[in-house]
C-alpha positions in Angstrom: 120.8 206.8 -50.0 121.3 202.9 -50.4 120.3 203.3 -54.0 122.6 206.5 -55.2 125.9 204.7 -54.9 125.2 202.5 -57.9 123.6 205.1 -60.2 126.9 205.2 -62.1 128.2 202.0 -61.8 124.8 200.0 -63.1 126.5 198.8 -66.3 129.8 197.6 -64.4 129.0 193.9 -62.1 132.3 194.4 -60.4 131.5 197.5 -59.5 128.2 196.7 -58.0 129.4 193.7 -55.8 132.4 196.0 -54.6 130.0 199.0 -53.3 127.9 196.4 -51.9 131.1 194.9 -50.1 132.1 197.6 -48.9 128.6 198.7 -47.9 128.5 195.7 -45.7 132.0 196.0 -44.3 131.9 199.3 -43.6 128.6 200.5 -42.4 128.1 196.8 -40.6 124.5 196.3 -42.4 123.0 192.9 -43.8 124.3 192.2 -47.0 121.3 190.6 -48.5 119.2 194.1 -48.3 122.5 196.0 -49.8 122.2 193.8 -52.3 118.4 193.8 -53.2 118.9 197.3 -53.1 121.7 197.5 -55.7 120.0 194.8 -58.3 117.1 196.8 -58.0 118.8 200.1 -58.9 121.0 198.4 -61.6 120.0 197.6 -65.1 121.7 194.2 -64.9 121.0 191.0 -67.5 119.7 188.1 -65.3 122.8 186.5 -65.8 125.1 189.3 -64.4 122.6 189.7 -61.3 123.3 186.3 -60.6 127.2 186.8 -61.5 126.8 189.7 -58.7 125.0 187.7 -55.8 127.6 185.0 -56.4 130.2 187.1 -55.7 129.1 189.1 -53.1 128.0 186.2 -50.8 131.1 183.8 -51.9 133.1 187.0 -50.9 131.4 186.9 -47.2 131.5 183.5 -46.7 135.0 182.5 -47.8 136.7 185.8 -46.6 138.9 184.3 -43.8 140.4 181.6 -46.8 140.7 184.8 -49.2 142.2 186.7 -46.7 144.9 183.9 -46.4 145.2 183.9 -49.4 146.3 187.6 -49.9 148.4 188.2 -46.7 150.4 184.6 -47.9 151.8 187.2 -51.1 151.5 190.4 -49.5 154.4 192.1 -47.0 151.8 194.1 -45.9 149.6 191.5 -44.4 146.8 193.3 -42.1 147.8 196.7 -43.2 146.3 196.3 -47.1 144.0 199.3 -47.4 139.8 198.1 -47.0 139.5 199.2 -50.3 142.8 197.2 -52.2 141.2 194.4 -50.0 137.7 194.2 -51.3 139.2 194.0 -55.1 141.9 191.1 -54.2 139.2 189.5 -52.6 136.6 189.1 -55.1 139.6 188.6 -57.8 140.9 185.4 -55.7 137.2 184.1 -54.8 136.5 184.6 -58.8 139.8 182.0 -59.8 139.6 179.7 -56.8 135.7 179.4 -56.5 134.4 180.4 -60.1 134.8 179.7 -63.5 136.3 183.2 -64.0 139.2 182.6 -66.4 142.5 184.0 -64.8 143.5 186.3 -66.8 139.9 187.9 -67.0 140.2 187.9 -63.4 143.1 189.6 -63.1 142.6 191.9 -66.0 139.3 193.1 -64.5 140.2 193.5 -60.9 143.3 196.0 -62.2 140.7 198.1 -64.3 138.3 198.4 -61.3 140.9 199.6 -59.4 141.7 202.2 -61.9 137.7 202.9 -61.8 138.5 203.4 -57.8 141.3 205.7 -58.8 143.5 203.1 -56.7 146.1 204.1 -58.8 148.6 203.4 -56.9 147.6 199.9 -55.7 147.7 198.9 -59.5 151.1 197.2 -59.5 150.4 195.5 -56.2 147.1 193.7 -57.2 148.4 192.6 -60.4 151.6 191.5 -59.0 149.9 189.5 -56.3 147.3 187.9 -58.1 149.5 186.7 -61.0 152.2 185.4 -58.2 149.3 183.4 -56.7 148.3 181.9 -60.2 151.9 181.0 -61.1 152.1 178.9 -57.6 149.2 176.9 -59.4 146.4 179.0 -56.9 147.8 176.1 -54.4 148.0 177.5 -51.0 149.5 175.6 -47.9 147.4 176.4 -44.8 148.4 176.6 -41.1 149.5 173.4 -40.3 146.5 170.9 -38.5 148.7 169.3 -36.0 150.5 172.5 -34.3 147.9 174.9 -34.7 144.5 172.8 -35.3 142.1 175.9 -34.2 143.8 178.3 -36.9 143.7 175.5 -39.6 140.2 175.0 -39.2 139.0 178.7 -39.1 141.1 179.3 -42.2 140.2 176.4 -44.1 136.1 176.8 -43.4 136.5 180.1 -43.1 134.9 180.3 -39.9 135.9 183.0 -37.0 138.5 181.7 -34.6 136.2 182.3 -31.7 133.2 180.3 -33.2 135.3 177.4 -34.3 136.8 177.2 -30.7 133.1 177.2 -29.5 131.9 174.3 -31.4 135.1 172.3 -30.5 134.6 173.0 -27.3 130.9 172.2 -26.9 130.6 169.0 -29.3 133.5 167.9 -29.8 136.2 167.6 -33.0 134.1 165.4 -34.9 130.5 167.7 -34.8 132.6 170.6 -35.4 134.2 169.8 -38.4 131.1 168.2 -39.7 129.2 171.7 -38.7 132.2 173.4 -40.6 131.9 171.5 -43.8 127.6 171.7 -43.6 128.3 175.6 -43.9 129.6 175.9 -47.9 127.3 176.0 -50.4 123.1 177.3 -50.8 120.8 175.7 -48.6 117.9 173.3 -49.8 114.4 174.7 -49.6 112.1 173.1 -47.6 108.5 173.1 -48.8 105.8 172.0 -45.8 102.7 170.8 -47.4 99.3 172.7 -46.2 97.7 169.3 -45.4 94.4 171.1 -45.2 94.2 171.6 -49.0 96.0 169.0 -50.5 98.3 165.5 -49.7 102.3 165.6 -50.1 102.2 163.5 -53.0 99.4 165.2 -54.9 101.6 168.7 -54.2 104.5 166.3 -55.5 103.0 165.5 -58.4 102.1 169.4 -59.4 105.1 170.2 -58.6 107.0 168.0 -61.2 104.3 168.3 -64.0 105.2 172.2 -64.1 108.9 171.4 -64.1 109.8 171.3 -60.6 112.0 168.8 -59.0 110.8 167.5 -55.9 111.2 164.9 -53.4 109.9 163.6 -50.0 112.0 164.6 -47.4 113.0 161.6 -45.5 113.0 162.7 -42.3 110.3 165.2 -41.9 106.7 164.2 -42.7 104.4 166.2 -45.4 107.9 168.1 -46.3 109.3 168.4 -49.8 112.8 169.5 -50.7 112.7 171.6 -53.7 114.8 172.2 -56.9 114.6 173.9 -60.3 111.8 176.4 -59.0 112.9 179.8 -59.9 111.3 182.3 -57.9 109.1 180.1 -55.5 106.4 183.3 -55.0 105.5 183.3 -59.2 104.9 179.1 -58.5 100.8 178.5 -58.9 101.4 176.3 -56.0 102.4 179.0 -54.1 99.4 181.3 -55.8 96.9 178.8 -54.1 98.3 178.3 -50.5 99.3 174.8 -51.0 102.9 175.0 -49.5 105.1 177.7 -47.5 108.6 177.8 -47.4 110.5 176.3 -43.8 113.1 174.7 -43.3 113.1 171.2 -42.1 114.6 171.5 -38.3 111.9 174.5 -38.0 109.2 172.4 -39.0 110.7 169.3 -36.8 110.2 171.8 -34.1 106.7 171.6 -34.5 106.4 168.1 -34.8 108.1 168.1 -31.7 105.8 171.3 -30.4 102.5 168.5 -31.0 99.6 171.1 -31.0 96.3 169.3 -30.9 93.3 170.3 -32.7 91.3 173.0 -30.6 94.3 173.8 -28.3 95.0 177.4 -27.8 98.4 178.0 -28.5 100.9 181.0 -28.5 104.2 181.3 -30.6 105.6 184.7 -29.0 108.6 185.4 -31.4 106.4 184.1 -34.4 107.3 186.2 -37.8 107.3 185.5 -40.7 105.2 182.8 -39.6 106.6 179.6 -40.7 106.1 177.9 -37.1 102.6 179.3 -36.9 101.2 178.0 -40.1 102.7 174.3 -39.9 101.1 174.4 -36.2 98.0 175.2 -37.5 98.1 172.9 -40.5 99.1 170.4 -38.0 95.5 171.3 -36.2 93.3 171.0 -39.2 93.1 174.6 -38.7 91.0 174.2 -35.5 91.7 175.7 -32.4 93.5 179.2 -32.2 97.4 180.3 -32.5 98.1 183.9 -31.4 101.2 184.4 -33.3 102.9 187.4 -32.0 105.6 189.6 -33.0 106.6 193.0 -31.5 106.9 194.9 -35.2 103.6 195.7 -36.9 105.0 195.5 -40.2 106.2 191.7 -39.5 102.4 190.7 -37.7 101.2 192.4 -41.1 103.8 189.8 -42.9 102.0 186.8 -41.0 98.5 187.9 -41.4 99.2 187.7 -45.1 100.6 184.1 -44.8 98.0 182.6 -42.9 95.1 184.5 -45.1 97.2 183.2 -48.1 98.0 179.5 -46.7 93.4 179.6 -45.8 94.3 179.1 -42.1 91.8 181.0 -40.1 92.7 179.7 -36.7 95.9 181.7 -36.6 95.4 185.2 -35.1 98.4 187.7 -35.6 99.0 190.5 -33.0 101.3 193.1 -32.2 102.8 192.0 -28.1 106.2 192.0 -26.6 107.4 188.5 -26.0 108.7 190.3 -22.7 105.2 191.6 -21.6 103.4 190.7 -18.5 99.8 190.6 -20.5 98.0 187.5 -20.7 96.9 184.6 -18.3 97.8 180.8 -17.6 95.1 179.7 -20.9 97.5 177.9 -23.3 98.0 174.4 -23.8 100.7 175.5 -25.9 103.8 177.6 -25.7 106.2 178.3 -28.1 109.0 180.1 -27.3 112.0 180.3 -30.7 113.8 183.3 -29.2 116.0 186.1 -31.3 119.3 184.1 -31.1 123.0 184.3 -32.7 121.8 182.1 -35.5 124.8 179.9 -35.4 122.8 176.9 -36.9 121.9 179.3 -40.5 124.9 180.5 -41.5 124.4 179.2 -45.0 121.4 181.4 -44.9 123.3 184.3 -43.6 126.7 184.4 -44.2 126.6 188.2 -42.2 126.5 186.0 -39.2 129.8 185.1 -39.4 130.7 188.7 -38.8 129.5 188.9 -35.0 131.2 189.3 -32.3 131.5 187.1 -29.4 130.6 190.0 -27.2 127.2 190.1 -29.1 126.5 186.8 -29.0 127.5 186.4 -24.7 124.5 189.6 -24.7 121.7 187.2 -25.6 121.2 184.1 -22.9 120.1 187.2 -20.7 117.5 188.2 -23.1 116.6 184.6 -23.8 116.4 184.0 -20.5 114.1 186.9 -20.1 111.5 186.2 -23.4 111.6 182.4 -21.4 110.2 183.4 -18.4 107.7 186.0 -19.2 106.2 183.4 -21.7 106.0 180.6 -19.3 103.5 182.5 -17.4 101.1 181.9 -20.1 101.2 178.2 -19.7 98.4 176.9 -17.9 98.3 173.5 -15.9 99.5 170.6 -17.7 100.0 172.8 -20.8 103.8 172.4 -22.4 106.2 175.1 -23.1 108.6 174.7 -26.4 111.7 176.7 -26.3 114.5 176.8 -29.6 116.3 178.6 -31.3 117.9 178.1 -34.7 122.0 178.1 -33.2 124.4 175.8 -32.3 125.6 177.7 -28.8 125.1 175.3 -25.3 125.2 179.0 -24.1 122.1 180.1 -26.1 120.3 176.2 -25.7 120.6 174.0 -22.8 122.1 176.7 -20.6 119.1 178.9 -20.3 116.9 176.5 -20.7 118.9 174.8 -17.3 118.6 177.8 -15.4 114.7 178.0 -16.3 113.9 174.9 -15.2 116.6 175.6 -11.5 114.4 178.8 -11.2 110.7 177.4 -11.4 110.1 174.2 -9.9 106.5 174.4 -10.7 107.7 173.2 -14.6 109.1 169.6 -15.0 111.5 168.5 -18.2 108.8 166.6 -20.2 110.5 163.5 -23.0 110.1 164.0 -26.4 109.2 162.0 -29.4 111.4 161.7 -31.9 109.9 161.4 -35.6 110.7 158.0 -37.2 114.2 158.8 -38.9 115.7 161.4 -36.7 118.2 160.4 -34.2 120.8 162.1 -31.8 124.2 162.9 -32.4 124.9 164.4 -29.4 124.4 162.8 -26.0 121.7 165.0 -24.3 118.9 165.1 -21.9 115.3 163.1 -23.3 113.6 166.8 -23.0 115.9 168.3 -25.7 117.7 167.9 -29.2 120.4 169.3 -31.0 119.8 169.4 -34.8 123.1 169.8 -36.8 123.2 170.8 -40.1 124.8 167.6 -41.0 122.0 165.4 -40.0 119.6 165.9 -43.1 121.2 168.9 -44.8 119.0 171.0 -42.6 119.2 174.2 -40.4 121.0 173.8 -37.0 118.2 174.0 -34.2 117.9 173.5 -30.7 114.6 172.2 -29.7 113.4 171.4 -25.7 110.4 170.8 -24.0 108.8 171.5 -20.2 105.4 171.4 -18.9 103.8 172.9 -16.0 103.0 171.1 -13.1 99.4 169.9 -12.3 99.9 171.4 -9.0 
């Protein structure tokens, strides 16, 4: 069904980025598979699919700013139909946040509308947009001192309700820094498969084929990427010698320290990232079970390892809420589902949850914790993260773990040369943000199990 509303509209970029808007709005679904779906049904010029993805992710991202933007000319303020909506707000992301000239803007949001038989809505979008273009596209937001909360959300475009969290939590300083960490594409984060070649010989490839790259300078064998095109057509990719994680994930497994021969689980494991740097961290001796509860996504990590040469990780279907299993590993670790607060640039759809989602998931957390725990034998260390920014989510559960099972004791961790706190917190636990190294926001802690 996904692919039929574009069959007519293949030829038309603005259409495509409106039905997927709308898809996403509407039916609540993740805008990046609406959108692979569409560019794979449309017959689109490379340029125009990346004219399309532009605007359909700036459109997410930026919509509490657009949405300013439009109720500061509009009488009708919330009331604007979804669909007149969706065409002012790709016409004011194109002139504030594009090259789009204004009058191309304006000219092509009014035919689209006509395309949408909003016939009637004609007069009000062109009036609006050329009002906002004749106040020089300048804008005066709500003002910092009297209203600070509603400034912020407007001006990052962040939902009230998440903005007040981080204020809350970390302070006004962290959350503005988080806030201003969310605009923009991420880096990618290349970790080097030390067991088939050294960061600087993977380096070297890299640039002789026309890839930027550079030593990440907090997070050892990592490289931050540029220029690469599509990473999976890359001949380094071809031969296993990198896979694609972001830096705080892979800082969690620094931090995680699995030795060569340990037995180790990672319960909440696909795609796989944490499993293969774990492994590569090894020398590829020992044995990971990575686990996920979906076949098709152990099918996903099977392919990795086999892909990456790393035959000590052994992907299986399991529940991370199952009772299977003994006390055996050395090694636990424990990255739970989670609101995802910390990868927004990765996700924009994330800002569309709810609070009353998010307050659902310490429970499960909490849950996924526990019934992992009891696979930790004697001695052996339990990891749990999660890749948001949410005391709720992080220290909270991991609090009332430790309050709950006396037989498990906070255990320090070792920092890697270069990373340092920003936030004042127990020695068993970090808080990555965002703003630290450009990375993803993570929450990273460690426990062990009592000798007796």
């Amino acid at each position: 069904m996904a692919n039929d509303i574009y069959k007519s509209t293949h030829a038309n970029p603005r259409m495509i980025a409106y039905r997927v808007l709308m898809q996403v709005e509407g039916a609540g679904g993740y805008s990046n598979i609406s959108l692979n779906a569409a560019l794979s049904a449309a017959k689109l010029e490379p340029r125009d699919k990346a004219f399309v993805t532009r605007l359909v992710y700036g459109v997410i991202e930026n919509r509490n700013y657009l949405d300013h933007v439009i109720s500061s000319y509009s009488k009708a303020g919330a009331k604007v139909e979804p669909e007149v909506r969706c065409v002012l707000r790709m016409a004011v992301y194109q002139m504030a946040f594009l090259d789009t000239p204004d009058s191309a803007a304006v000219n092509e949001s009014v035919n689209l509308a006509k395309k949408l038989r909003l016939f009637r809505a004609t007069g009000f979008i062109n009036g609006l947009l050329r009002n906002y273009i004749r106040d020089g596209k300048q804008i005066k937001l709500p003002d910092r001192h009297s209203d600070p909360d509603l400034y912020l959300s407007v001006r990052y475009s962040c939902p009230l309700w998440m903005m007040k969290l981080w204020r809350g939590a970390y302070g006004d300083g962290i959350c503005e820094s988080i806030l201003s960490s969310l605009a923009g594409r991420p880096p990618i984060f290349a970790r080097v498969n030390t067991t088939k070649i050294t960061a600087d010989e993977l380096r070297r490839s890299f640039e002789a084929s026309g890839v930027k790259a550079e030593l990440s300078r907090v997070v050892p064998d990592c490289l931050v990427l540029d220029n690469t095109g599509s990473v999976r057509e890359l001949a380094q990719y071809d031969r296993g010698e990198f896979h694609v994680q972001d830096g705080s994930s892979q800082l969690c497994c620094l931090i995680a320290a699995p030795k060569s021969g340990d037995r180790v689980y990672d319960v909440c494991a696909a795609p796989g990232g944490k499993s293969f740097t774990m492994a590569e961290l090894m020398g590829d001796k020992g044995k990971i079970i990575s686990c996920d509860i979906h076949p098709h996504r152990v099918k996903l990590i099977a392919e990795g390892a086999d892909r990456l040469g790393l035959g000590c990780v052994k992907a299986i279907v399991r529940d991370a809420l199952s009772d299977d299993g003994e006390q055996c590993a050395d090694l636990v670790l424990c990255d739970v589902p989670c609101s995802g607060m910390g990868i927004i640039r990765r996700k924009p759809d994330i800002k569309r949850k709810s609070r009353e989602e998010v307050e659902e998931l310490p429970e499960l957390q909490y849950r996924i914790l526990e019934s992992s725990s009891r696979l930790v034998k004697a001695g052996g260390r339990l990891v749990y993260s999660t890749c948001t920014l949410n005391p709720a989510e992080n220290s909270e559960v991991l609090g009332r773990f430790l309050d709950a099972h006396p037989e498990f004791e906070p255990c320090r961790i070792e920092l890697p040369c270069g990373v340092e706190r920003v936030l004042k917190e127990p020695e068993y636990m970090i808080t990555v943000f965002p703003h630290m190294a450009n990375t993803d926001g993570f929450f990273i802690s460690t426990v062990r199990r009592r000798m007796s």
